[in-house]
N, C-alpha and C positions, 0 to 999 in steps of 0.2 A: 663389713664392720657393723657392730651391732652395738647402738646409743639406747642408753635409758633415761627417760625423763620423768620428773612428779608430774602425778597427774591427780589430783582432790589429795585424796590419804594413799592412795596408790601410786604406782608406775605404770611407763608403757613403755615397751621396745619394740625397737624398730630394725630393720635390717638392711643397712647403705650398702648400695654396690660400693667393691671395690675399689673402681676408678674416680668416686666421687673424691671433692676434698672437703673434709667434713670440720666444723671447731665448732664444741658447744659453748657459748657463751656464758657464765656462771656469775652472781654476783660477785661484790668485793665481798671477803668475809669478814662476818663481825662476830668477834667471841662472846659466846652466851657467858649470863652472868651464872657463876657458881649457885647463888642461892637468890632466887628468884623472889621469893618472899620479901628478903632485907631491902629490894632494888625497889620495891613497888612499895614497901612500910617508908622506906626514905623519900620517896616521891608524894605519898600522902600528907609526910606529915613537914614536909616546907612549903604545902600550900595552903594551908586554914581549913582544911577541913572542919567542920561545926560539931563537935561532940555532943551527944545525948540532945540531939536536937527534938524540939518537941512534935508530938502527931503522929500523924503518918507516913513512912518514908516510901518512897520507891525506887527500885534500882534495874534501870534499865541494861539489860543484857543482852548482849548477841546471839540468833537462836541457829538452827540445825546446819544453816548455810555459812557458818563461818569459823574457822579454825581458833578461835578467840581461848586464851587460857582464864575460863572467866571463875572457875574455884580456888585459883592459884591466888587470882584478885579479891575476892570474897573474902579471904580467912583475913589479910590485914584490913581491910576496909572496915568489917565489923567489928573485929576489935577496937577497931579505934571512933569507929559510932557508938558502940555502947548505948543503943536499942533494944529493948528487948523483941523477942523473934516475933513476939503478936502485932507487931506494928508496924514491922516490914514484908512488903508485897515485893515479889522481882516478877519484873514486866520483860517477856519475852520480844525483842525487837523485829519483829516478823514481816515488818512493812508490808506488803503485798502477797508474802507468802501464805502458806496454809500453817494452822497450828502446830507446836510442838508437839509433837508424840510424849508417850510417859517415858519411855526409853531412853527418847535424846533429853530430856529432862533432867534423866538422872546424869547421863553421862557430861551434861554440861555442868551442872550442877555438885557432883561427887560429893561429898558428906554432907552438904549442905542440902539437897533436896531430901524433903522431905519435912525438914525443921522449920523450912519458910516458905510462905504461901507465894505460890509460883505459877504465874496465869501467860497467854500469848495474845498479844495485840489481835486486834480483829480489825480491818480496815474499813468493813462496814460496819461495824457496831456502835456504840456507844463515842460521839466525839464532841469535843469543844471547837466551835470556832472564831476564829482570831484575823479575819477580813484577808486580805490580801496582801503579796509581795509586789513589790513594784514592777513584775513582769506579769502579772497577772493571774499567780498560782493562788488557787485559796487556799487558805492555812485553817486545817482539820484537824485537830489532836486527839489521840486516845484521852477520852473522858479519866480513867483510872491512872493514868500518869498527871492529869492537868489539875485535876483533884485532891492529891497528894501536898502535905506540909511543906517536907524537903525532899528533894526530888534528884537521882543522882545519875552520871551515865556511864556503864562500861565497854569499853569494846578494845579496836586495834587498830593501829595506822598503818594502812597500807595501801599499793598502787591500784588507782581506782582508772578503769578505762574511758572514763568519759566526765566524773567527776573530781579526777586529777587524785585525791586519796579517798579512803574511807577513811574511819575514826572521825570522832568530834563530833561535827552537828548534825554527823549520818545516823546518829541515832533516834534523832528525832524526826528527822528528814532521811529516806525514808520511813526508818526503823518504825514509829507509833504514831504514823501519822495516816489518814485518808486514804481511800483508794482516788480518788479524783485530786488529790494534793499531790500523790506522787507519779499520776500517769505528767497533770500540767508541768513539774519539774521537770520528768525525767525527757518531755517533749524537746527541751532544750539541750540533748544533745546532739541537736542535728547544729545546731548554732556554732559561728565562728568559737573559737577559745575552748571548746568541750573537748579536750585533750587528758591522756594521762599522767601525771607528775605537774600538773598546772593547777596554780589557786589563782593566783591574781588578773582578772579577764577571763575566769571561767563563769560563763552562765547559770550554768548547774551548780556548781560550787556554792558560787553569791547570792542565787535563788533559797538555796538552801539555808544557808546562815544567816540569811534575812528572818528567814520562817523561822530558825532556830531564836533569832530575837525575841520573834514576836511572844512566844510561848517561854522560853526562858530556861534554865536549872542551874541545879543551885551548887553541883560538884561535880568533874569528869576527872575520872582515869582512866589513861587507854595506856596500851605499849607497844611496842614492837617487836616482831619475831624476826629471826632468820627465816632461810628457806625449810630449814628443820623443823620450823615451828619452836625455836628456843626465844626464849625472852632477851632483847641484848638493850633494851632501856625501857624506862614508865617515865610518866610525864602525869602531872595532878594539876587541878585549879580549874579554870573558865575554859570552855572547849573551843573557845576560838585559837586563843594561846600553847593549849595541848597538840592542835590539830597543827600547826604550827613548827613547834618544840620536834615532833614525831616526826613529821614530812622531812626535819631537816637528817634524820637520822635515817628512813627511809633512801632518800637521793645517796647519803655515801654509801648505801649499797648498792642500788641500781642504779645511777644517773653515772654518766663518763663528760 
């Protein structure tokens, strides 16, 4: 018998003997929305998003390591900022990885890059900092996110192995934050409660959304995909509430 499973953007197959007895386990499904645009312009605009706000904006986004539909998100978000493009930076959320390539730039990015100034976190570079969480992590911020008027985060909610989900205050934590902010966070998955599909009595979790306190932003929208990668809800406002909203739409696909 021969199973295929996703594996990144790919597959892999395998080839069971026989006499094994083999069931692949599959989420519940949830039907992607027809027009993905309308689901994510309705999710912006029942939560106060700040129109024409003033200064400098930044719009933190998911970089090469994550399946994020983040130009899908882009086209209602800007419209409905109504900034003009010189005064919006999108800040690559690269946490600890290495920078964005020009390539995956564009492909995250799709019409949109190139019209707006598009930089990646450096984790030693340039940072603000904001003292300490109550487990003892120091809180480091990308200078060019902390710097910023209004300050916005994009990404996606989903099953996180040791911080129970990503999306929400994983983009600031680790997304633009320190390299010594997120080695002391991420220490804490060796701690009771650092499970996947868990917020409440996660250490890493509450680590994080502390630091997310300390440093602050001012609008998140993240969504959820199938295992296709289709959008089947968006969620807008404070990224505690987001992260939240998402995780419950997460579990009816994966949790039993």
């Amino acid at each position: 018998m021969r199973i295929t499973l996703p594996y990144g953007r790919t597959y892999l197959s395998a080839e069971i003997p026989g006499r094994a007895d083999v069931e692949v386990l599959r989420p519940s499904p949830l039907r992607p929305r027809s027009d993905p645009g309308s689901v994510i312009g309705a999710a912006i605009d029942s939560s106060g998003l700040e129109e024409e706000p003033s200064g400098r904006v930044v719009v933190v986004v998911d970089d090469h390591t994550r399946p994020c539909p983040t130009e899908a998100m882009l086209g209602p978000l800007l419209s409905r900022l109504r900034v003009p493009a010189d005064r919006i930076t999108v800040l690559f959320a690269t946490g600890t990885h290495r920078a964005v390539r020009p390539e995956e730039a564009r492909e995250i990015l799709g019409r949109f890059y190139g019209r707006l100034r598009a930089v990646s976190h450096d984790c030693r570079g340039a940072l603000a900092e904001f003292g300490s969480t109550s487990r003892g992590t120091p809180v480091a911020v990308d200078e060019e996110y902390c710097s910023a008027d209004y300050r916005i985060l994009l990404g996606d909610v989903e099953p996180h192995y040791f911080a129970g989900y990503g999306g929400g205050r994983k983009s600031i934590l680790p997304g633009v934050s320190g390299y010594e902010t997120v080695q002391a966070n991420h220490e804490l998955m060796f701690e009771p409660g650092a499970e996947v599909g868990v917020l409440d009595g996660n250490p890493v979790h509450e680590d994080m959304e502390e630091a997310a306190d300390k440093v602050g932003a001012d609008f998140t929208l993240n969504v959820v995909q199938n295992p296709e990668g289709e959008v089947v809800s968006a969620h807008a406002g404070h990224y505690r509430e987001v992260l939240r909203a998402g995780a419950r739409v997460v579990d009816s696909m994966y949790k039993v």
